[in-house]
N, C-alpha and C positions, 0 to 999 in steps of 0.2 A: 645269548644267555638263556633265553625264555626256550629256543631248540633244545638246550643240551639240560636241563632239569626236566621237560617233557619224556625225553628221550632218558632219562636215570631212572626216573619213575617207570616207565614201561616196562624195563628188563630188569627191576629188583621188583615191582609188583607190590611195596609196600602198602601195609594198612594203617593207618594214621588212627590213634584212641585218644581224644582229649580227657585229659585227667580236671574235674570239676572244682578240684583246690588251688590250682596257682597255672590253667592252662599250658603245663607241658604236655607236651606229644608223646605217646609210647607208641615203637616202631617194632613191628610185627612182621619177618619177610615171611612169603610164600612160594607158592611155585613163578618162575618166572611168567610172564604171561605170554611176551613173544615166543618163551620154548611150546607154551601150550598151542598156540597159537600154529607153530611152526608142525607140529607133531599133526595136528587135525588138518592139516594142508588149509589155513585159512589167513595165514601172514599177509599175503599179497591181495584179498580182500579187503584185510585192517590197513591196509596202505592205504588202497585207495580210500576207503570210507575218511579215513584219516586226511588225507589232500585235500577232499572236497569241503570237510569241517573248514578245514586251515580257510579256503576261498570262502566259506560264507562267513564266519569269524571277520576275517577280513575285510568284503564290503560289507556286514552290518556296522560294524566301525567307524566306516567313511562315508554311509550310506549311498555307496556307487555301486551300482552292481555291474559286474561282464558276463554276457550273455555270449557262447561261441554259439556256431551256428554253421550247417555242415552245406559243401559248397558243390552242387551236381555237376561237372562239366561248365561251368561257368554261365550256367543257365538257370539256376535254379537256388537260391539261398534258401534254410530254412533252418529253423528250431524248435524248439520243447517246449510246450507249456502244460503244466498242470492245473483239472478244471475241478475243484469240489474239494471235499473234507471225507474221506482222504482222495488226494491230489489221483486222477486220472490222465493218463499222458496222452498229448497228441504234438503230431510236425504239423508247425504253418510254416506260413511265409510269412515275412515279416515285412510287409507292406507299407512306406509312407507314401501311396497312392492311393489309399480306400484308408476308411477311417471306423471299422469296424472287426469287431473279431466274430466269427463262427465256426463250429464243425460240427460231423454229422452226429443226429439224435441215433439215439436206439431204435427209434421207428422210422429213420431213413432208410429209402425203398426207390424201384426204377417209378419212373413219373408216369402215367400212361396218360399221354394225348389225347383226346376227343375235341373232336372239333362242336361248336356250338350248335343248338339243333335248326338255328335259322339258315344254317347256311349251305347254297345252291348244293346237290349230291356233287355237280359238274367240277370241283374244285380239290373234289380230294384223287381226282386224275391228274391233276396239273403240279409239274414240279419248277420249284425255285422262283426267277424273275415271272413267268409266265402267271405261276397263281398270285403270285404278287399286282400282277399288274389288271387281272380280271375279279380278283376276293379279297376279302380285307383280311387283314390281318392275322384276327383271328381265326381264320379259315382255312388259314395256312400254315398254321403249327405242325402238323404232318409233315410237310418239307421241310421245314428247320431240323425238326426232331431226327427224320432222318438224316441228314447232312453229317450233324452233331455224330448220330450212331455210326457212318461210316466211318469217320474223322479216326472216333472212341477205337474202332477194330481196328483201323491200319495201325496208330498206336501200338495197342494193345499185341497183334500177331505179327510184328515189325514189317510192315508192310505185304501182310499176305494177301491173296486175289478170291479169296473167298466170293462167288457171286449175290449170296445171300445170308450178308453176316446174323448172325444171333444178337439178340439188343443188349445191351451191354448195362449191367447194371454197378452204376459209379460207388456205388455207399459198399460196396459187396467188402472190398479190401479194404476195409479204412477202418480205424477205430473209431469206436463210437460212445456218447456222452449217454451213462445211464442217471438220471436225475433221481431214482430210488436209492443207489448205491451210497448218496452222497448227505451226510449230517446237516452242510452247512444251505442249501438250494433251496433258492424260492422261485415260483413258480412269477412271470410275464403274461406269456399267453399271446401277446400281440404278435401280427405275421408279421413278417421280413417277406423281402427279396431283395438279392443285388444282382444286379446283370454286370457280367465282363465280355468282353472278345469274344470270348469261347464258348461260349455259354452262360448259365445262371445258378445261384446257390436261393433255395427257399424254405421257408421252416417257419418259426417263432421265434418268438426271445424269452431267456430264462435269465436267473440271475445267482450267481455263487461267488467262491474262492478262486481266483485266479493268480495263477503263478510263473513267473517266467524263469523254469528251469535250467540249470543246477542252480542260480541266482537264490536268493533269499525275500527278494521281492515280492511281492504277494498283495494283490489289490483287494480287497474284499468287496461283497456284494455288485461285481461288474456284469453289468448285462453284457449279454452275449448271444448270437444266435444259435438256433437248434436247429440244423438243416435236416429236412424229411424228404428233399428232393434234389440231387446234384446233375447238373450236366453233364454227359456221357465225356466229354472230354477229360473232368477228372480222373478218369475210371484208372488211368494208368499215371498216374501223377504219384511222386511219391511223400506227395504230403493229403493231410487229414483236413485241412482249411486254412485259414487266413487271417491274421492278425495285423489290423491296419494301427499306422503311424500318423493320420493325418490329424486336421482337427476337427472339431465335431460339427464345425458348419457343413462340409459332405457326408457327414454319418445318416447313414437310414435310420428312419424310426428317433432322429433324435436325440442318439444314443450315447454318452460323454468317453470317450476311446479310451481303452485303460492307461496308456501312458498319462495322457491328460487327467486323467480321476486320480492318479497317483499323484501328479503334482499336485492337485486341488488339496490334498487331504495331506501334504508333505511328507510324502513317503519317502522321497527322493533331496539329497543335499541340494540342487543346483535341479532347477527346471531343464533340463537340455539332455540330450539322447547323441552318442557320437557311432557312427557308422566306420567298419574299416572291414573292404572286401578281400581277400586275396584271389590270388590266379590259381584255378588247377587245371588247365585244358582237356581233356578226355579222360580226367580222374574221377571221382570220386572221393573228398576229401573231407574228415572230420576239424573241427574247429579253422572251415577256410572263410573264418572273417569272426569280427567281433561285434554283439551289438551292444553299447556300453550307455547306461540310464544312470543319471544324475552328475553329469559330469565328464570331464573331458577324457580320453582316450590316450592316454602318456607313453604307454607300452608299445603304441601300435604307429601313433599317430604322431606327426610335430609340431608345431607351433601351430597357431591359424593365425594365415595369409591374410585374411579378410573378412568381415560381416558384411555380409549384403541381407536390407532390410527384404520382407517380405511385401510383395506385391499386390495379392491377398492373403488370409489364412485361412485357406482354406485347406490346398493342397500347399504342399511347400515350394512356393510359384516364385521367381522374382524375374527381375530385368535383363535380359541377355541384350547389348549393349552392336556385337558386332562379332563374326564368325571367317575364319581363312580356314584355308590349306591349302600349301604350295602357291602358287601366283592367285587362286580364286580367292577374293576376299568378299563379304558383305557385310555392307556397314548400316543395314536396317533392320530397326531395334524390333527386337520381337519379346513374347512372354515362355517361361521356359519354368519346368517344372524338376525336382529332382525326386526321380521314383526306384525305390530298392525295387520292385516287380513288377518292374520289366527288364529283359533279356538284354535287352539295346538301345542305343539311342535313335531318338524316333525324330524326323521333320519334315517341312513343306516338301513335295513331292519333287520339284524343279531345281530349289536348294542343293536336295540329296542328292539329285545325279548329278551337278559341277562338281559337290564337294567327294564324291566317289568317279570319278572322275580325274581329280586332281591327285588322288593316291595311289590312283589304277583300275581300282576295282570296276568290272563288269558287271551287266545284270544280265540275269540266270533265267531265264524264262520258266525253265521246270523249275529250280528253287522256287521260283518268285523272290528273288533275294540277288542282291550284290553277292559275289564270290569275289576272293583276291587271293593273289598267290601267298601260301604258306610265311615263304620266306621275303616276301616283298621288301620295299628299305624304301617305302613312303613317306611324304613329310607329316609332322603333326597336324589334328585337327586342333585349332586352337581357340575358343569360345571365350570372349571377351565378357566379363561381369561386373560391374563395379570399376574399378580403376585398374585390374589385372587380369592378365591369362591366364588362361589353362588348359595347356595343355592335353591331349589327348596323344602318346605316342603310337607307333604300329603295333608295341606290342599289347596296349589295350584297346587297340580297334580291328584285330586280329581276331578271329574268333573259330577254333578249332571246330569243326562238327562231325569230321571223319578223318582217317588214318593222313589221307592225301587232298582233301576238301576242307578248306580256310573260308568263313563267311566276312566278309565287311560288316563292322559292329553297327550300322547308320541303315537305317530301311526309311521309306515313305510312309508317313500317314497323315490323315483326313481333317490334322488339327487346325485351330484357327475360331475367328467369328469372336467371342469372347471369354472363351479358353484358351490354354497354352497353344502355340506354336511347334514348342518342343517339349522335348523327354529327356531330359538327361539319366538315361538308364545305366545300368552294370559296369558298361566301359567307362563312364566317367568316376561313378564309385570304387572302381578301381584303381582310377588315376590320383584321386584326390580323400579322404577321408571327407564324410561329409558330418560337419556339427550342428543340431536345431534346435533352436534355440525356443521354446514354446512359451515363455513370458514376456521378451521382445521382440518375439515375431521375426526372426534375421534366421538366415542361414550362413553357416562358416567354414570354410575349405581349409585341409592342411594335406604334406605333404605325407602319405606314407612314409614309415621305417621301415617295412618289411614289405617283401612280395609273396 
């Protein structure tokens, strides 16, 4: 009923006069507005402008917001956030593995290195393990840096042979956060750094308006960082930074993560954040997954299977109970983490090759990587949590990366001691919607609806 008087209104364009003696209406038509509309070539603007009302209209109502968020080759999720008054756009990643948000300042710039002036001349000959093992540390940022830069160029000119690439400056392409532009910004000051894999993001923290686009949501006053120096590895990435999901016991600096400031301040119906990734294999795909704040994911998502509490909160960690595929089973308990950024699921180095192994997949010496065939018909990874499985089929531990080249979604890494074990990255968030719960500290699995 509420469509079709919307829709009456629009195409009669009526003007409504209240009369001040006995509130009758006197009705005035004019030009239609869709003919006007239609005549200026600007119909199909007022649509959209119009859809996207309808969505926010919608979750301010139930106070759930859905955040889509666009899906690179099944490598890379990311979305929109707008930073200041008025709202400046940038892509992160949407991170429940880091627990900070930043992107680049207006006076982000390439870093230039110097080494310290104690240190031996004899070191800035020496590359990689060598100056490692004869300078310390800092003596040796010249060979990181390079490394980084080569990395930045093969990226960058898809694998060209350039013998003396050009240094590659990361902030060049990315949008950038002007803190003069903006009404509502106040000034931090304090440095940041975070180190990843790949490199490291460093700057300050600032404090504004933060919004998670097309959403309605909007955090106010959340710090944030202002990066003035990125690692060359971003330089071709096609996001602007990184908005983490975790909780603020891993945050730099301190810092209370905006999901969590928004619960603090109840912005949100329901404390919890519902994850649903879809597949695009060598696509490029708009709205390939949803990330849905304040509540559960109906559209996308089914029932949840299970809560599993959390083990700390830090990262969103719990108990991985016991692990098969095909005849290889193990039944010793490890700690397991569930992270939207990263690419794959990550564990014990010895694990990994039984359980790639058991579904065929080979290791790639030039990858550095498991490969398996395209079309394989291997058995489930199946990771026990709580009192139920789950599943991992082939076709979420498949992992397209060229025309005729399929990767195995499971690699090695270095975890252990009193950190996770594992990672349950992408392939798993693909198999299972992931639900988190940030007032009970539990995490909840369900079954996708849709691929």
């Amino acid at each position: 009923m509420l469509v079709a008087t919307v829709l009456v209104l629009g195409l009669l364009a009526l003007h409504a006069q209240a009369s001040p003696r006995n509130n009758s209406v006197r009705l005035t038509a004019g030009v239609p507005m869709r003919h006007r509309l239609m005549a200026a070539g600007k119909y199909p603007e007022y649509l959209e402008i119009k859809e996207k009302l309808r969505i926010l209209a919608a979750d301010a109502a139930k106070n759930k917001y859905s955040q889509p968020v666009d899906d690179l080759e099944d490598m890379i999720y990311y979305a929109k956030v707008h930073i200041g008054t008025p709202g400046q756009e940038f892509q992160v990643v949407l991170d429940t593995g880091s627990a900070n948000l930043w992107i680049p300042d207006s006076t982000c710039a390439p870093h230039k290195l110097q080494a310290p002036a104690n240190c031996p001349s004899f070191c800035t000959a020496l590359e990689g393990e060598a100056c490692s093992q004869f300078c310390e540390r800092e003596c040796c940022s010249h060979s990181e840096h390079s490394l980084h830069r080569q990395m930045a160029n093969l990226l960058v000119k898809d694998g060209g042979d350039d013998p003396q690439p050009e240094p590659t400056d990361a902030c060049k392409k990315k949008n950038k956060f002007e803190s003069s532009k903006s009404g509502t910004y106040v000034a931090d000051g304090r440095p940041f750094k975070i180190a990843y894999g790949t490199g490291s993001a460093k700057g300050f923290f600032g404090q504004d308006l933060v919004c998670f686009h097309p959403t309605s949501l909007c955090i106010p006053d959340q710090t944030f960082g202002q990066a003035t120096s990125l690692a060359p590895f971003f330089a071709d990435q096609p996001i602007d930074g990184i908005l983490g999901l975790g909780f603020g016991a891993i945050a730099v600096g301190h810092v209370t993560p905006p999901f969590i400031k928004a619960v603090e301040e109840q912005l949100v119906e329901q404390p919890i954040f519902t994850v649903y990734m879809a597949r695009s294999g060598l696509r490029h795909i708009e709205e390939g997954g949803w990330f849905t704040y304040g509540g559960l994911d109906s559209e996308h998502c089914g029932d949840v299977i299970a809560w599993e509490p959390l083990s700390t909160a830090s990262f969103w960690q719990f108990n991985l109970l016991s692990l098969s595929a095909g005849d290889y089973k193990l039944t010793q308990k490890a700690q397991a983490i569930s992270d939207t950024g990263t690419s794959l699921i990550a564990g014990p180095e010895a694990i990994v090759e039984k359980v790639a192994a058991s579904v065929g997949a080979t290791y790639n010496k030039e990858y550095q990587s498991y490969v398996i065939d395209c079309n394989n018909q291997g058995p489930d990874v199946v990771f026990t949590i709580g009192e139920h499985d789950y599943h991992v089929t082939r076709e979420h531990y498949t992992v397209q990366v060229a025309k005729d080249i399929c990767e195995f979604g499971v690699f090695a890494f270095g975890g252990g001691g009193y950190g996770p074990q594992w990672i349950l990255g992408d392939p798993f968030l693909r198999a299972y919607c992931n639900i988190h719960d940030v007032a009970q500290k539990r995490i909840g699995f369900a079954k996708p609806l849709k691929h």
